[in-house]
mmCIF file as Biopython writes it, N, C-alpha, C and O atoms, coordinates in Angstrom:
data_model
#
loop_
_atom_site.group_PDB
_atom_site.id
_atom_site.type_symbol
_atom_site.label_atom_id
_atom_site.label_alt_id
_atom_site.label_comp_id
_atom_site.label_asym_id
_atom_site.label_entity_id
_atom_site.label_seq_id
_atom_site.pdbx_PDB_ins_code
_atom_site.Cartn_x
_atom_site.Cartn_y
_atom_site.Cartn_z
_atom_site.occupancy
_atom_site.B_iso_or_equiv
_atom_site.auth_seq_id
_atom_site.auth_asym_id
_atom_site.pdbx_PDB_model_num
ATOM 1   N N  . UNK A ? 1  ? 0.815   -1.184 0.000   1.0 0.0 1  A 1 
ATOM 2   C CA . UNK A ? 1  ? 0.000   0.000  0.000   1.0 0.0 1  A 1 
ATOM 3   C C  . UNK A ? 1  ? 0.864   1.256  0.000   1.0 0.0 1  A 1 
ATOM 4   O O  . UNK A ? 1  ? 0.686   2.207  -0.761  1.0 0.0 1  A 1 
ATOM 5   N N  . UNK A ? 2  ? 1.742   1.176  0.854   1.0 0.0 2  A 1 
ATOM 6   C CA . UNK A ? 2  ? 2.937   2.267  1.029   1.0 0.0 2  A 1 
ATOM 7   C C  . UNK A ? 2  ? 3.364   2.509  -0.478  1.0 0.0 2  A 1 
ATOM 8   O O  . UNK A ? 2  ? 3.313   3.692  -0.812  1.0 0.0 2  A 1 
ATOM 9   N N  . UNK A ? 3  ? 3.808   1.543  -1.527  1.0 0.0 3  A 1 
ATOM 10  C CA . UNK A ? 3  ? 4.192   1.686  -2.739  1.0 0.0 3  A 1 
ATOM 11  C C  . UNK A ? 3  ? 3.284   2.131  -3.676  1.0 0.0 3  A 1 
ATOM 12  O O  . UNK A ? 3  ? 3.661   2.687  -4.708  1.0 0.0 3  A 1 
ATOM 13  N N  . UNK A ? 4  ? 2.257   1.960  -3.445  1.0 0.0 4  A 1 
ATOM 14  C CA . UNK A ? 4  ? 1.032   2.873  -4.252  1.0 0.0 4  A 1 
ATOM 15  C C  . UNK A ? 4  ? 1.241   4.472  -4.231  1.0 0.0 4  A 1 
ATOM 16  O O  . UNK A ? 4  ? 1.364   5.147  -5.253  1.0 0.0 4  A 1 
ATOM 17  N N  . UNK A ? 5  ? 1.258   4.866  -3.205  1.0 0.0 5  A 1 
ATOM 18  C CA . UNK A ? 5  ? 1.036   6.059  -2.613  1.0 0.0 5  A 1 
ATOM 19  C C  . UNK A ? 5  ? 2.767   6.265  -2.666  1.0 0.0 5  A 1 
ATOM 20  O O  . UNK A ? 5  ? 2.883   7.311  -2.029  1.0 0.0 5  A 1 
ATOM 21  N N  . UNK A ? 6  ? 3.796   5.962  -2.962  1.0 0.0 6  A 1 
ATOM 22  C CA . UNK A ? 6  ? 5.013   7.160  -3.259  1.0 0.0 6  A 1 
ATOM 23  C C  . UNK A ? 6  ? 4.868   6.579  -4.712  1.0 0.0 6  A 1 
ATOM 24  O O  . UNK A ? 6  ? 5.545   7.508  -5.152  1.0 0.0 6  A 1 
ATOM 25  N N  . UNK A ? 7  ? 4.634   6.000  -5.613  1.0 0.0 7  A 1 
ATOM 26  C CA . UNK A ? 7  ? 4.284   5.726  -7.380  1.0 0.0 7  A 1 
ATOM 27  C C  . UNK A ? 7  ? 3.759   6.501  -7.495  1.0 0.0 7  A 1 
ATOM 28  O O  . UNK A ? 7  ? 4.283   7.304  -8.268  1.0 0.0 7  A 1 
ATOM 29  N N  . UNK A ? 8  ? 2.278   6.979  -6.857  1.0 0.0 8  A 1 
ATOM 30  C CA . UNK A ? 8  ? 1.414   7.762  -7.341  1.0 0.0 8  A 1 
ATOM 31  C C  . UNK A ? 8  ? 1.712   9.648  -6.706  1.0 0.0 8  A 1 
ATOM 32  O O  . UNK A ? 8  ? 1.044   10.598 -7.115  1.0 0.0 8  A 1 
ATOM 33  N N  . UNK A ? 9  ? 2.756   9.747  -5.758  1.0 0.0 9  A 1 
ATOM 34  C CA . UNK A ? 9  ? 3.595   10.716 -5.139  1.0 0.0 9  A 1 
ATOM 35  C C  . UNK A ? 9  ? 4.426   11.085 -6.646  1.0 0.0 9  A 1 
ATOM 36  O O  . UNK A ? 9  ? 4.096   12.004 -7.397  1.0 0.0 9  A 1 
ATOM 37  N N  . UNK A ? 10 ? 5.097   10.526 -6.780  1.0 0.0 10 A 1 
ATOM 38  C CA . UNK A ? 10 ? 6.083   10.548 -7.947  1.0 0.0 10 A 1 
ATOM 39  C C  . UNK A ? 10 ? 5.922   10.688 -8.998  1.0 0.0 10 A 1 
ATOM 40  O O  . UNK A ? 10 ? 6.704   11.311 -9.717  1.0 0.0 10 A 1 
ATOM 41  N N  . UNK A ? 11 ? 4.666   10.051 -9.459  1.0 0.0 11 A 1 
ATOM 42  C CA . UNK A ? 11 ? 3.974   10.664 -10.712 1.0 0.0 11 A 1 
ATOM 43  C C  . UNK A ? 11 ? 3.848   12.050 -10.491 1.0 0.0 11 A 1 
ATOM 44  O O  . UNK A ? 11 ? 4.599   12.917 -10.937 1.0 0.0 11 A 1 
ATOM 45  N N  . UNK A ? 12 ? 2.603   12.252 -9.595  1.0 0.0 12 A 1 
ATOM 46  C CA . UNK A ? 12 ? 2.786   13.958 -9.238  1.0 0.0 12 A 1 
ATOM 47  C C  . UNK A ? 12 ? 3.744   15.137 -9.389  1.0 0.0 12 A 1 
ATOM 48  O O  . UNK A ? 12 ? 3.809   16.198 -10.009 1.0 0.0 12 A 1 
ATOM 49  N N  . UNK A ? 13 ? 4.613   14.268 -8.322  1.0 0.0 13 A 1 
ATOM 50  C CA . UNK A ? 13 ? 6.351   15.370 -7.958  1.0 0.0 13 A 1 
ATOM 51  C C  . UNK A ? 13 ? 6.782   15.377 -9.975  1.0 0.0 13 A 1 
ATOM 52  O O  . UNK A ? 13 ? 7.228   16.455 -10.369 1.0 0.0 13 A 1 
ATOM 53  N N  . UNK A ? 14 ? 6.662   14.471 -10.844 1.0 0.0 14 A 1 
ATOM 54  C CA . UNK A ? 14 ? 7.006   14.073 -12.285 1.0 0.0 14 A 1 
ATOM 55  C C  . UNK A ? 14 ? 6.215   15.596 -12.694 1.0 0.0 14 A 1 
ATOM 56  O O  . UNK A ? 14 ? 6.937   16.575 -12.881 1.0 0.0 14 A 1 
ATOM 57  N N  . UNK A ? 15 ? 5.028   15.701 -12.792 1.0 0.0 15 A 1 
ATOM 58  C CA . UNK A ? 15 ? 4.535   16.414 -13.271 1.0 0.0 15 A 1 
ATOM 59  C C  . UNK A ? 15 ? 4.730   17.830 -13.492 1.0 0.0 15 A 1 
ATOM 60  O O  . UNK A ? 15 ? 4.996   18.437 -14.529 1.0 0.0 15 A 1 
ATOM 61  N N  . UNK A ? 16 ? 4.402   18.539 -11.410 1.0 0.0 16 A 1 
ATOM 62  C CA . UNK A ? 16 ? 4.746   19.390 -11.604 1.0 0.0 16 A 1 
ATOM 63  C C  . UNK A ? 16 ? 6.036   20.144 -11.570 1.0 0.0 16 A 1 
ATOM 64  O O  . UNK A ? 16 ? 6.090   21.373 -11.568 1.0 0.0 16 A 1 
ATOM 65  N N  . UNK A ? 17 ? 7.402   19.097 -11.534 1.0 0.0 17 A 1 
ATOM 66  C CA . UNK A ? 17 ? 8.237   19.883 -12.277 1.0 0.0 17 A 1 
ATOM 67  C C  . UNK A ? 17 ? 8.682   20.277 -13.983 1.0 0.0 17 A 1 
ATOM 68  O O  . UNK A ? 17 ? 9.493   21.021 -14.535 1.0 0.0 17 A 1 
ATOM 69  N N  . UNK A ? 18 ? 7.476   19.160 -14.459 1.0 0.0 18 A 1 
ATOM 70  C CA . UNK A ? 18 ? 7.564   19.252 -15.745 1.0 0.0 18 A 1 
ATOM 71  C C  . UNK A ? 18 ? 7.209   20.825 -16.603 1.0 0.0 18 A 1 
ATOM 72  O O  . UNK A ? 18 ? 7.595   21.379 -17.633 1.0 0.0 18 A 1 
ATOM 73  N N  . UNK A ? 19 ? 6.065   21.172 -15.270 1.0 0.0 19 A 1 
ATOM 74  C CA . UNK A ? 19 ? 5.440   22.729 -15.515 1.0 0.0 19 A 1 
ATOM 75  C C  . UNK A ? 19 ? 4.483   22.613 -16.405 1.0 0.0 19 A 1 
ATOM 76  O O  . UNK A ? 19 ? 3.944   23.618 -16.867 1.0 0.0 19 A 1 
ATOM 77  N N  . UNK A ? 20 ? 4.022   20.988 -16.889 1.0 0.0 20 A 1 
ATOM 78  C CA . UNK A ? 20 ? 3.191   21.044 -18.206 1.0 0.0 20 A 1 
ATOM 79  C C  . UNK A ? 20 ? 1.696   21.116 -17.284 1.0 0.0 20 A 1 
ATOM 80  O O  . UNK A ? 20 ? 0.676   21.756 -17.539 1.0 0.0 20 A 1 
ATOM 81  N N  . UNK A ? 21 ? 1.895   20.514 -16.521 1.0 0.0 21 A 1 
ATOM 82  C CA . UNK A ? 21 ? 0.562   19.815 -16.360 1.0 0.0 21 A 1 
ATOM 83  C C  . UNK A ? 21 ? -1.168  20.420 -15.965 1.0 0.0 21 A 1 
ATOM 84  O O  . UNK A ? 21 ? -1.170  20.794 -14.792 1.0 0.0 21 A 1 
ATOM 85  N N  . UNK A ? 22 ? -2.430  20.581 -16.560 1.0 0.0 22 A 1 
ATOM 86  C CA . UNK A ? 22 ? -3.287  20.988 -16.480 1.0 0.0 22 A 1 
ATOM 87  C C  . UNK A ? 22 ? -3.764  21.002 -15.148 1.0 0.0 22 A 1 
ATOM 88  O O  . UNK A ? 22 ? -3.515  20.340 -14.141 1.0 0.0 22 A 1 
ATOM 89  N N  . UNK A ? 23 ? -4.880  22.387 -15.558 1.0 0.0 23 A 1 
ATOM 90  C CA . UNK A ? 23 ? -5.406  22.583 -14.137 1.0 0.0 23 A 1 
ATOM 91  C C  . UNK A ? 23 ? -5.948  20.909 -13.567 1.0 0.0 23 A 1 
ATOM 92  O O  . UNK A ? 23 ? -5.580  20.304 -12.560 1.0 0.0 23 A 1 
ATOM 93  N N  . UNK A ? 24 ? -6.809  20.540 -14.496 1.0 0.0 24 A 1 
ATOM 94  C CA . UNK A ? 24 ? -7.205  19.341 -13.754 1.0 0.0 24 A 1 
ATOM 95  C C  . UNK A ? 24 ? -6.062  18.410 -13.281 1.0 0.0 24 A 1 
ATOM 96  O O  . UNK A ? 24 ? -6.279  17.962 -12.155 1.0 0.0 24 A 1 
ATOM 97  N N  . UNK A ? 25 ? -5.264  18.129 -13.668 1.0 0.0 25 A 1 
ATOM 98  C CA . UNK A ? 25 ? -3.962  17.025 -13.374 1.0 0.0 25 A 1 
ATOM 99  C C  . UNK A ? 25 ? -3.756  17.969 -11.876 1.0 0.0 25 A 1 
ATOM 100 O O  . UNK A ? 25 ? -4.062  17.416 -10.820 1.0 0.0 25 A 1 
ATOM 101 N N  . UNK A ? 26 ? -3.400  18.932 -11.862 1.0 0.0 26 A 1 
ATOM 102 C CA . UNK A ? 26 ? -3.198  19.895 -10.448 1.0 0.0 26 A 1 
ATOM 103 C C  . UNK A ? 26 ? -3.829  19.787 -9.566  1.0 0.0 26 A 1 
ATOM 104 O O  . UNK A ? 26 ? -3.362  19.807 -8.427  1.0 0.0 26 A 1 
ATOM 105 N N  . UNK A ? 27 ? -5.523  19.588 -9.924  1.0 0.0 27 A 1 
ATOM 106 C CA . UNK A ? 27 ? -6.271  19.519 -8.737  1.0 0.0 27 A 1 
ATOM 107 C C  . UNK A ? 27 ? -6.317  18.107 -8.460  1.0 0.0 27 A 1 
ATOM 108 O O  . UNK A ? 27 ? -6.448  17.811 -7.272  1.0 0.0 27 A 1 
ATOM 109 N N  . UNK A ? 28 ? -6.233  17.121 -9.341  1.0 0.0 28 A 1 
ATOM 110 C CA . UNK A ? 28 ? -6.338  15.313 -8.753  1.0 0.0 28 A 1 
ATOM 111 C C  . UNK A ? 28 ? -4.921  15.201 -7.964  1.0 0.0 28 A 1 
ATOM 112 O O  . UNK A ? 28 ? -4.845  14.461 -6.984  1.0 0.0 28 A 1 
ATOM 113 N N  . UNK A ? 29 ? -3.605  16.084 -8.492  1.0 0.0 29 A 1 
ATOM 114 C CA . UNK A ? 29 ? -2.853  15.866 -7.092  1.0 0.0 29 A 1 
ATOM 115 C C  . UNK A ? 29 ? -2.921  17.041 -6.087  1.0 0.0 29 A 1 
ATOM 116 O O  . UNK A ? 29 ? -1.999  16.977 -5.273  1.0 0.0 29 A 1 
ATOM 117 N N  . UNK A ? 30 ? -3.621  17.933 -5.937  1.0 0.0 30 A 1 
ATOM 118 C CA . UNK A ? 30 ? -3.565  18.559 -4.397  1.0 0.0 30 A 1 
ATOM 119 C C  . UNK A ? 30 ? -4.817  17.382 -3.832  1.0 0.0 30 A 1 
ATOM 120 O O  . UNK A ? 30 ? -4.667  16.859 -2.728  1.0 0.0 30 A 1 
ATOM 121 N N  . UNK A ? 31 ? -5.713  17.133 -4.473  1.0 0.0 31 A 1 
ATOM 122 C CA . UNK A ? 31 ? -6.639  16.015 -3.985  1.0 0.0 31 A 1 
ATOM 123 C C  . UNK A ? 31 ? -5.867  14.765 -3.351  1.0 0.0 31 A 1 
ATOM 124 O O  . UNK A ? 31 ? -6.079  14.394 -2.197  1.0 0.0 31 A 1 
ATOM 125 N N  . UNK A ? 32 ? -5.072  14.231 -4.099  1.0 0.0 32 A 1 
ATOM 126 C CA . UNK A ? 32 ? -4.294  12.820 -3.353  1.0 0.0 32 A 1 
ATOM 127 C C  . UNK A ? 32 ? -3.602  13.487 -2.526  1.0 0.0 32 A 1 
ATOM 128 O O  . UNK A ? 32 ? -3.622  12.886 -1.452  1.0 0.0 32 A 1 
ATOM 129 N N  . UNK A ? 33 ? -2.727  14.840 -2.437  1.0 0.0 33 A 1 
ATOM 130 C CA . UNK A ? 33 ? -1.939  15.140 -1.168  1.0 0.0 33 A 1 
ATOM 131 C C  . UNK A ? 33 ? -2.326  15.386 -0.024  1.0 0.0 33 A 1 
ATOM 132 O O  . UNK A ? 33 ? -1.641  15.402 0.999   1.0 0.0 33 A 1 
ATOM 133 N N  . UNK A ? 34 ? -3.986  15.689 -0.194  1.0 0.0 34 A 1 
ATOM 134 C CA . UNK A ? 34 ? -4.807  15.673 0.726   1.0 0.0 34 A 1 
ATOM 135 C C  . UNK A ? 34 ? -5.396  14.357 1.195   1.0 0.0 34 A 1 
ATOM 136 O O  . UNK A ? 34 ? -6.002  14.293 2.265   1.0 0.0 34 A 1 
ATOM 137 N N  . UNK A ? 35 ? -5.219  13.281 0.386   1.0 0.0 35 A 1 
ATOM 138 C CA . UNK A ? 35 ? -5.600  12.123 1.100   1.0 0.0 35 A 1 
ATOM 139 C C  . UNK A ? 35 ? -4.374  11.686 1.458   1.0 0.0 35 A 1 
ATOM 140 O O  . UNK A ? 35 ? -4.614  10.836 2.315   1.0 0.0 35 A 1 
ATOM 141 N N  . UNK A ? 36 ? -3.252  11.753 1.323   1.0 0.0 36 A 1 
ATOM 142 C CA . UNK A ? 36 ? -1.726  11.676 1.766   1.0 0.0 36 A 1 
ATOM 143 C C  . UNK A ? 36 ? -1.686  11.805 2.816   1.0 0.0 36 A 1 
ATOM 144 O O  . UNK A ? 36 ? -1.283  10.885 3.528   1.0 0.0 36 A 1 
ATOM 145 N N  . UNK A ? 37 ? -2.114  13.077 3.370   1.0 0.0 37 A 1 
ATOM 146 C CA . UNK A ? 37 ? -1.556  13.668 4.538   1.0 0.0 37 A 1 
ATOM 147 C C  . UNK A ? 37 ? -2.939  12.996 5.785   1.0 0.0 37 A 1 
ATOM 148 O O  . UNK A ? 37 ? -2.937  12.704 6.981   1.0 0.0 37 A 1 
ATOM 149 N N  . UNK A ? 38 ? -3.871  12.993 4.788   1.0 0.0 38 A 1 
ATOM 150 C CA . UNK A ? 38 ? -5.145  12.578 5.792   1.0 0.0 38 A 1 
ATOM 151 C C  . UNK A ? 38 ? -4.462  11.363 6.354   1.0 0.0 38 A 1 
ATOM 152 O O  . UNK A ? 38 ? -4.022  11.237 7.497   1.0 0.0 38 A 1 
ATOM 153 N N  . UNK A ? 39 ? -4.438  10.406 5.280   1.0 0.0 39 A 1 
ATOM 154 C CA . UNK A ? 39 ? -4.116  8.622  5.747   1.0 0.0 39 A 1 
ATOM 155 C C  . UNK A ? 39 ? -2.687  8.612  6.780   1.0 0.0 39 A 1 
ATOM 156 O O  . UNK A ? 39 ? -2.425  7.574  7.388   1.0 0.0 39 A 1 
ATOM 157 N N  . UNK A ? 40 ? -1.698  9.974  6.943   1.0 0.0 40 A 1 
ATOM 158 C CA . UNK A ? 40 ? -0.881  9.847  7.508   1.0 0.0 40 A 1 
ATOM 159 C C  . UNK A ? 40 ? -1.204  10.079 8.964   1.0 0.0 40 A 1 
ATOM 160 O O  . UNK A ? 40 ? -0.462  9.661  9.853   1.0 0.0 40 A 1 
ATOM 161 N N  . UNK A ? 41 ? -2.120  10.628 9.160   1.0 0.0 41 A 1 
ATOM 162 C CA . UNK A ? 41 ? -2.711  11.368 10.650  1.0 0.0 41 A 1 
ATOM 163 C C  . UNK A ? 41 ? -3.633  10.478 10.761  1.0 0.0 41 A 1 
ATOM 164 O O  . UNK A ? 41 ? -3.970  10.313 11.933  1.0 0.0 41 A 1 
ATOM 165 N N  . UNK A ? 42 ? -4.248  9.755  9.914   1.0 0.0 42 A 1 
ATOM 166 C CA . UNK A ? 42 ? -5.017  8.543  11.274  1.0 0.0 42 A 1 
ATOM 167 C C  . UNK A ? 42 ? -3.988  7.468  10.740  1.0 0.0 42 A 1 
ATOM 168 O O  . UNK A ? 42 ? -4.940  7.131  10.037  1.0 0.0 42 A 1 
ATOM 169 N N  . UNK A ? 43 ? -3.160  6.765  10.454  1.0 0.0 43 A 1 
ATOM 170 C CA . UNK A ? 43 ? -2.178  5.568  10.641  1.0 0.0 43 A 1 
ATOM 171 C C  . UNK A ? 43 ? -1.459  6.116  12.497  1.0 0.0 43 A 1 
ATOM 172 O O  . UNK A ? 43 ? -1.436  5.327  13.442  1.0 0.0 43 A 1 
ATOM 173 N N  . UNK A ? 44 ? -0.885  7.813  12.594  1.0 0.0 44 A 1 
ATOM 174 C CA . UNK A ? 44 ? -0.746  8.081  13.351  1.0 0.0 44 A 1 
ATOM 175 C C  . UNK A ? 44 ? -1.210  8.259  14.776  1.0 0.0 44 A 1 
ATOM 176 O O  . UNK A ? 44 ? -0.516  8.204  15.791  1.0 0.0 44 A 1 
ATOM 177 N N  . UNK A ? 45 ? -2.735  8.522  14.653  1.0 0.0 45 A 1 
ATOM 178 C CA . UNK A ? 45 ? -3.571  8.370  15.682  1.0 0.0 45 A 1 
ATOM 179 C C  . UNK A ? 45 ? -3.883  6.984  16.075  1.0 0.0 45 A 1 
ATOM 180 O O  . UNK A ? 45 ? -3.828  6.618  17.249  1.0 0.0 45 A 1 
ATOM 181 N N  . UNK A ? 46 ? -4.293  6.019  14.850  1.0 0.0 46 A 1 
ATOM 182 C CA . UNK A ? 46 ? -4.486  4.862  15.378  1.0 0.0 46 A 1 
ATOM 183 C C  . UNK A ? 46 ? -3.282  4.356  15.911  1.0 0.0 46 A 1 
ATOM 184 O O  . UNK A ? 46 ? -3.592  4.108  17.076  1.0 0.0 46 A 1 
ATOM 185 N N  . UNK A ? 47 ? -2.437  4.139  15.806  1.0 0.0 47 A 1 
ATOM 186 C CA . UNK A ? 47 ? -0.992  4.074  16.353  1.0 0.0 47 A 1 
ATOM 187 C C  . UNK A ? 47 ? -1.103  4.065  18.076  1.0 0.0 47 A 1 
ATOM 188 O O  . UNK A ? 47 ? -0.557  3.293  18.864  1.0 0.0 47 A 1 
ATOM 189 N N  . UNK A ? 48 ? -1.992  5.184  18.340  1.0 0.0 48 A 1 
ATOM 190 C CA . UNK A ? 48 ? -2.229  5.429  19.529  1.0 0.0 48 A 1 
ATOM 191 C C  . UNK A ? 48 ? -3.129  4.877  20.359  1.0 0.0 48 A 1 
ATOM 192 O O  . UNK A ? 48 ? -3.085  4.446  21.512  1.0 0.0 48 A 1 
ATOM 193 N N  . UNK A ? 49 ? -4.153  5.005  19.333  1.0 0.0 49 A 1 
ATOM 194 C CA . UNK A ? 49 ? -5.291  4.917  20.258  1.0 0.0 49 A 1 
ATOM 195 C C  . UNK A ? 49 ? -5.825  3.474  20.500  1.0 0.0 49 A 1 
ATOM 196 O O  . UNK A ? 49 ? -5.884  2.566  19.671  1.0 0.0 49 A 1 
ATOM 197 N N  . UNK A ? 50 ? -6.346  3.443  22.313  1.0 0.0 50 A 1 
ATOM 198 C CA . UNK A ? 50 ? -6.878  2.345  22.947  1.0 0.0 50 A 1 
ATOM 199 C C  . UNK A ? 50 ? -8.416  2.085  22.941  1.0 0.0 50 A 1 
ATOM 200 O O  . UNK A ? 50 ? -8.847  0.953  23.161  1.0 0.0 50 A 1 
ATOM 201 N N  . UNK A ? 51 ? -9.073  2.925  22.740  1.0 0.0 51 A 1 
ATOM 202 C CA . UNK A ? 51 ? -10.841 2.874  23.031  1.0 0.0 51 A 1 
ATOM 203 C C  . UNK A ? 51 ? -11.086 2.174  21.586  1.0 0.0 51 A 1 
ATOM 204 O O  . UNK A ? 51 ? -10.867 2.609  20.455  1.0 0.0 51 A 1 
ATOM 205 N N  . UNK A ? 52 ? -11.733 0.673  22.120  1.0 0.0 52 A 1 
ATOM 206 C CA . UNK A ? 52 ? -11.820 0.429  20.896  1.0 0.0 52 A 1 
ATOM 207 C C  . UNK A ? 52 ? -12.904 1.073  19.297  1.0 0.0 52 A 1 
ATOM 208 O O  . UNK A ? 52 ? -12.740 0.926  18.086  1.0 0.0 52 A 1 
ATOM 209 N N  . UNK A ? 53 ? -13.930 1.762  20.100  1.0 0.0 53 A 1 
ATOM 210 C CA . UNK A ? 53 ? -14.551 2.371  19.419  1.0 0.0 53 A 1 
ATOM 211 C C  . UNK A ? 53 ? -14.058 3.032  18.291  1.0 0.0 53 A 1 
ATOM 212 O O  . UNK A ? 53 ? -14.240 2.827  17.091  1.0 0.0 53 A 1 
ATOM 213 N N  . UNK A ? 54 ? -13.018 4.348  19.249  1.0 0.0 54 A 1 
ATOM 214 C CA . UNK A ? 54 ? -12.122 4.746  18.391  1.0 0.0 54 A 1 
ATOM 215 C C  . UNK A ? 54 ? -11.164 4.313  16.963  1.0 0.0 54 A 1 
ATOM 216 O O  . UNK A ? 54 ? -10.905 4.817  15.871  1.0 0.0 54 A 1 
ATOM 217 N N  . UNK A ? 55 ? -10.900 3.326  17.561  1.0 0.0 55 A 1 
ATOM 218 C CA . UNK A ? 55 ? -9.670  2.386  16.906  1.0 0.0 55 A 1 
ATOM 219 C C  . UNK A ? 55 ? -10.940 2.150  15.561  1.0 0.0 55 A 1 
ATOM 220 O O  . UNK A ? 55 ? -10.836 2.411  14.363  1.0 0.0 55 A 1 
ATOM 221 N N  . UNK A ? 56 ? -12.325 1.453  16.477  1.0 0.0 56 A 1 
ATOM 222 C CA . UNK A ? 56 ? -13.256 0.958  14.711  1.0 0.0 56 A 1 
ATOM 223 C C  . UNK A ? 56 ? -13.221 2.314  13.701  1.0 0.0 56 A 1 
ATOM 224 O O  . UNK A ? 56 ? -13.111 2.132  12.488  1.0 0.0 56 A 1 
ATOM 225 N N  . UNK A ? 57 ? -13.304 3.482  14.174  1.0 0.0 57 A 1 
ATOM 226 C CA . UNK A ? 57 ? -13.837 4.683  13.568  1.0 0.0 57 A 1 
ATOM 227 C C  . UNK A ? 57 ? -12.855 4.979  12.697  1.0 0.0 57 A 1 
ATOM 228 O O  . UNK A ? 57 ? -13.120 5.464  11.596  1.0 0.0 57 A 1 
ATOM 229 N N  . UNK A ? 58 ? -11.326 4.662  13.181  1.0 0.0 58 A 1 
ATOM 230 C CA . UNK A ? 58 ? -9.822  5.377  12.785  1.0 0.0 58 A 1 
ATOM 231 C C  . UNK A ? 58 ? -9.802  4.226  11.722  1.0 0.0 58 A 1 
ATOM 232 O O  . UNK A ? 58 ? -9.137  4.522  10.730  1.0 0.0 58 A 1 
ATOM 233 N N  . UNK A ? 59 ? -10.295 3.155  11.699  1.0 0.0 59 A 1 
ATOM 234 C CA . UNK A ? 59 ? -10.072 1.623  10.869  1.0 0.0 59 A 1 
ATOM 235 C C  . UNK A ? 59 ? -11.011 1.958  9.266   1.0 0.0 59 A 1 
ATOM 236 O O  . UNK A ? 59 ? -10.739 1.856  8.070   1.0 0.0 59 A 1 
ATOM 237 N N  . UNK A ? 60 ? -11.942 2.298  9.891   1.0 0.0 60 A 1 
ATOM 238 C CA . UNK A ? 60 ? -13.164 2.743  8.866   1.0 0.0 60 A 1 
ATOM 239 C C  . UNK A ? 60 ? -12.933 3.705  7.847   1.0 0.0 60 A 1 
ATOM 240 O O  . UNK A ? 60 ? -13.245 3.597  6.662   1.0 0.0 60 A 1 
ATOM 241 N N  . UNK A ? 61 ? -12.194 4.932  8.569   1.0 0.0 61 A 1 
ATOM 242 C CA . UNK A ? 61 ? -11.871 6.186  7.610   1.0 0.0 61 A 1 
ATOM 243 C C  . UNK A ? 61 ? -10.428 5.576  6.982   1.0 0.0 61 A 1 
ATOM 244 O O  . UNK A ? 61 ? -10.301 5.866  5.792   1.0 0.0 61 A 1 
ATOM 245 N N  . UNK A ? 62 ? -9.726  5.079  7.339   1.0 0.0 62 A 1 
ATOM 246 C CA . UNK A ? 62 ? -8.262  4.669  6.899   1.0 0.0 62 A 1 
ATOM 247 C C  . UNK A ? 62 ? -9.078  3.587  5.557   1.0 0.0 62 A 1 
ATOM 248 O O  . UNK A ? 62 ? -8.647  3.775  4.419   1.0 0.0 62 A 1 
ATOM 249 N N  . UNK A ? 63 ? -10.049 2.665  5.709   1.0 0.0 63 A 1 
ATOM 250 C CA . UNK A ? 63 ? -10.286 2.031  4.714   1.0 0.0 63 A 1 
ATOM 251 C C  . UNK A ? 63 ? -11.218 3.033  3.276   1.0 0.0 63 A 1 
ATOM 252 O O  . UNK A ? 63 ? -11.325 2.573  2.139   1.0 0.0 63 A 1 
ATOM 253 N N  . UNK A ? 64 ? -11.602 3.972  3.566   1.0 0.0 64 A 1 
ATOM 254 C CA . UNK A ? 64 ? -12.182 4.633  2.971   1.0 0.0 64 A 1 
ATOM 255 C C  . UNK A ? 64 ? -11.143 5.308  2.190   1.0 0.0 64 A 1 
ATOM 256 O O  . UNK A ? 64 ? -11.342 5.298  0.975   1.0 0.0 64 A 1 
ATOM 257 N N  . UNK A ? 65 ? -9.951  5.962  2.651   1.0 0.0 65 A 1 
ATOM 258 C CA . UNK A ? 65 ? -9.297  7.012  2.171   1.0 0.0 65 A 1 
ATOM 259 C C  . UNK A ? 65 ? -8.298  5.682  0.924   1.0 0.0 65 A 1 
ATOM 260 O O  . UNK A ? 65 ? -7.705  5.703  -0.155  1.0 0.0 65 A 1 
ATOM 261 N N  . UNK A ? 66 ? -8.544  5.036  1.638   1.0 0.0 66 A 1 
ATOM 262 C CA . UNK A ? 66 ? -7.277  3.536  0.315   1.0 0.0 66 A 1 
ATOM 263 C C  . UNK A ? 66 ? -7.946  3.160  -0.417  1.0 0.0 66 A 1 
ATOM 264 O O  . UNK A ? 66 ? -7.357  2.651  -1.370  1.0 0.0 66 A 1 
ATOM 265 N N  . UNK A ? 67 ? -9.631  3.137  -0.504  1.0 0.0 67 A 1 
ATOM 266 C CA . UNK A ? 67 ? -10.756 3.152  -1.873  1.0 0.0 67 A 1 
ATOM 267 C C  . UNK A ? 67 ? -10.733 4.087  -2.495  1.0 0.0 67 A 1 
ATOM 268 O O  . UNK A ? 67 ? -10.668 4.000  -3.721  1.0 0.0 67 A 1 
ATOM 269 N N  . UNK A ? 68 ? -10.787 5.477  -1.757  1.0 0.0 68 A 1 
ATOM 270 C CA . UNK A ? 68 ? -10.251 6.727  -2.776  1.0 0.0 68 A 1 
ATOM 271 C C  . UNK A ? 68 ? -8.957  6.471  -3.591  1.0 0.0 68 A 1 
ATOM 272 O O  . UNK A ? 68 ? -9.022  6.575  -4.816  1.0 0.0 68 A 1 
ATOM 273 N N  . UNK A ? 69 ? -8.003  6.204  -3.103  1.0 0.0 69 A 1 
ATOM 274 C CA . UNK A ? 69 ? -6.791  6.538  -3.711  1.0 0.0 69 A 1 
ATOM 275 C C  . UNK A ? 69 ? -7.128  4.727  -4.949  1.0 0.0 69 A 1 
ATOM 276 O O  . UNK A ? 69 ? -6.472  4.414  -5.942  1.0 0.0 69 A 1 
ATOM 277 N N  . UNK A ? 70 ? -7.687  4.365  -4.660  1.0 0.0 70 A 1 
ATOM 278 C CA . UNK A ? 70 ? -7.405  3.273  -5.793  1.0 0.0 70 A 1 
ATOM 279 C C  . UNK A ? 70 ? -7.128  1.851  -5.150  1.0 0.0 70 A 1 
ATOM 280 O O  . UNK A ? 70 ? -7.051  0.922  -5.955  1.0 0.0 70 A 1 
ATOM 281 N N  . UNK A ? 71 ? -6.991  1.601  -4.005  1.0 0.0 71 A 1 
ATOM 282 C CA . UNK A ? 71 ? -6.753  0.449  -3.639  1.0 0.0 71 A 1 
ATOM 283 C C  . UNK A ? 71 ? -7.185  -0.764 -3.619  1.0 0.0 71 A 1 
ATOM 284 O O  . UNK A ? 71 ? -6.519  -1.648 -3.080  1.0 0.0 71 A 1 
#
């Protein structure tokens, strides 16, 4: 899963130093950097957290954000 997400990082980082790339290509990656950074802050929280409730809720959105990205 980790290798999805720096492939699909790298495509991105590919792009916009290319300087070519359209508004839309721009907004599908500030969109994945935003699910980037999301999936990084609950891997992080769940990391933490004991209530299992919590843990289902942090499990739920983490599976949601890896259907977005393509998983």
């Amino acid at each position: 899963m980790e290798e999805v997400f720096e492939r699909q990082q790298a495509a991105a980082d590919a792009r916009a130093n290319r300087g070519t790339s359209s508004a839309a290509e721009r907004a599908r990656s500030g969109a994945f950097e935003s699910l980037r950074l999301s999936r990084a802050r609950i891997l992080d929280q769940l990391s933490r957290a004991t209530n299992p409730a919590h843990r289902k809720m942090l499990e739920s959105a983490l599976q949601s954000i890896n259907i977005k990205c393509g998983e």
